[in-house]
C-alpha positions in Angstrom: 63.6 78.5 79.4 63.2 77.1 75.8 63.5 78.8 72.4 60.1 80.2 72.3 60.5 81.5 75.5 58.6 78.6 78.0 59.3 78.2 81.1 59.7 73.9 82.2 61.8 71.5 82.5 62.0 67.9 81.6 63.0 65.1 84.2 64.0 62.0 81.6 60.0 61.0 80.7 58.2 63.1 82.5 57.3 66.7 82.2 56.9 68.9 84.9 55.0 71.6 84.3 56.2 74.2 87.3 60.2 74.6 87.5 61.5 74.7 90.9 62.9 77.8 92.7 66.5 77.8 91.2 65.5 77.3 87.8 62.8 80.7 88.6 65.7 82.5 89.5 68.0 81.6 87.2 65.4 82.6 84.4 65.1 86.1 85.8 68.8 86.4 86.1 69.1 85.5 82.2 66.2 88.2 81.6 67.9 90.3 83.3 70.8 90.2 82.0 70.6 89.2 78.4 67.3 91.3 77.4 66.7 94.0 80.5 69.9 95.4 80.5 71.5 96.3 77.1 68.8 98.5 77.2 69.7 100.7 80.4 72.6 102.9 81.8 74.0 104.0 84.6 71.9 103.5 87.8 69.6 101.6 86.2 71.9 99.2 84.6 73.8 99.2 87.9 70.4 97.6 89.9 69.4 95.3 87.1 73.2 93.9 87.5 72.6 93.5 91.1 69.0 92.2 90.9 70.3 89.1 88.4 73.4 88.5 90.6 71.0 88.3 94.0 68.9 85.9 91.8 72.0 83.5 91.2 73.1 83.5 94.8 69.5 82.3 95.9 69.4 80.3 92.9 72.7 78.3 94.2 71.4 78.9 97.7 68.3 76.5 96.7 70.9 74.2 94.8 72.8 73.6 97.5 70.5 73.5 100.9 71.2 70.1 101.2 74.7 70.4 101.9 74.1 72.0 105.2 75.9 70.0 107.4 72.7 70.1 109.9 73.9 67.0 111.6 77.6 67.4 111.9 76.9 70.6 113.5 74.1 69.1 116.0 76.2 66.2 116.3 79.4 68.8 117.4 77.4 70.8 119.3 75.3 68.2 120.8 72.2 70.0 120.5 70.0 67.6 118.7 67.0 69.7 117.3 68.2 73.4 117.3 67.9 74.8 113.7 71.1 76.2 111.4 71.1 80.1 112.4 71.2 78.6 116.1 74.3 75.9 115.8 76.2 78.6 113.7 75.5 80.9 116.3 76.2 78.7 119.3 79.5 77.6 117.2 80.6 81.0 116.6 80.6 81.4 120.1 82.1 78.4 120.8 85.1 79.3 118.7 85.4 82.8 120.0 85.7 81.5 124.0 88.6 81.9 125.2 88.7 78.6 127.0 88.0 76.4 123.5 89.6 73.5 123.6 92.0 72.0 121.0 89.9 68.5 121.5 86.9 70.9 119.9 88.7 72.9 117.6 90.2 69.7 116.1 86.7 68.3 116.2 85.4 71.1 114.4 87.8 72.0 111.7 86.3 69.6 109.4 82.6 71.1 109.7 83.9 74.6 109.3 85.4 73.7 106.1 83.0 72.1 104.6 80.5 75.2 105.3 82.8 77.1 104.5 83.4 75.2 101.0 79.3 75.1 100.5 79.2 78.9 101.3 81.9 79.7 98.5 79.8 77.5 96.0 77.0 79.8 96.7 78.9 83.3 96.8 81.6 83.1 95.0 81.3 79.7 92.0 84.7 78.3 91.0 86.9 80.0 93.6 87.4 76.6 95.1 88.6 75.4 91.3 91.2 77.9 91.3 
C-alpha cells in the first residue's frame, strides 16, 4: 500500500495493477493493526489482533508454497501423484509404525526438517534465526 493509501505493486518496469494474495493479506494485517485497533478494547481488540495475525500466517503460507517439498516426499514415499495432505498423512504413519526402518527414518530425516523449517517460517518468523 502506498502513501495515499493504493493498493499495487511495481515489478522493475511494469505495473501490475492487482497485488497477489500475500500482499492482500499483508494489507489487511497493517489495517488492522495500525488504524482498526488503537481504536478498540478488550474483546474487540483481542479479535482484530487475531484477525491481522491469521492474515500474516496465510500471507507467508502464500510466500512460501513453493517450498513444499512435493517431490522429496513422493519421491520417499514412492507415491508419484498423491497430493501434500496425503504424503504427510501416509508419512505420519509411516513414522509412527512400529516396524520403521532406520534405512527410512535415515532417508527421511532430511525431508522432515526441511518441512519442518518451512512450517516455522510460516508460524513462527525468525525462530530459526535465534
Amino acid at each position: 500500500m502506498d502513501d495515499d493509501g493504493a493498493v499495487g505493486a511495481t515489478y522493475g518496469q511494469v505495473m501490475i495493477d492487482r497485488p497477489d494474495a500475500a500482499q492482500l493479506l499483508e494489507a489487511m494485517a497493517a489495517t488492522l493493526t495500525n488504524q482498526v485497533m488503537p481504536s478498540l478494547d478488550g474483546g474487540p481488540k483481542h479479535s482484530a489482533r487475531v484477525v491481522a495475525n491469521l492474515c500474516g500466517i496465510l500471507a507467508r503460507e502464500w510466500n512460501h508454497r513453493a517450498d513444499v517439498p512435493l517431490a522429496a516426499l513422493q519421491a520417499l514415499l514412492a507415491r508419484p501423484g498423491d497430493d501434500y495432505a496425503d504424503l504427510v498423512a501416509a508419512l505420519d504413519r509411516r513414522l509412527t509404525d512400529p516396524e520403521l526402518s532406520d534405512d527410512f527414518a535415515a532417508a527421511a530425516h532430511p525431508v522432515v526438517m526441511a518441512e519442518t523449517e518451512r512450517r516455522l517460517a510460516i508460524d513462527k518468523p525468525g525462530y530459526l534465526d535465534r
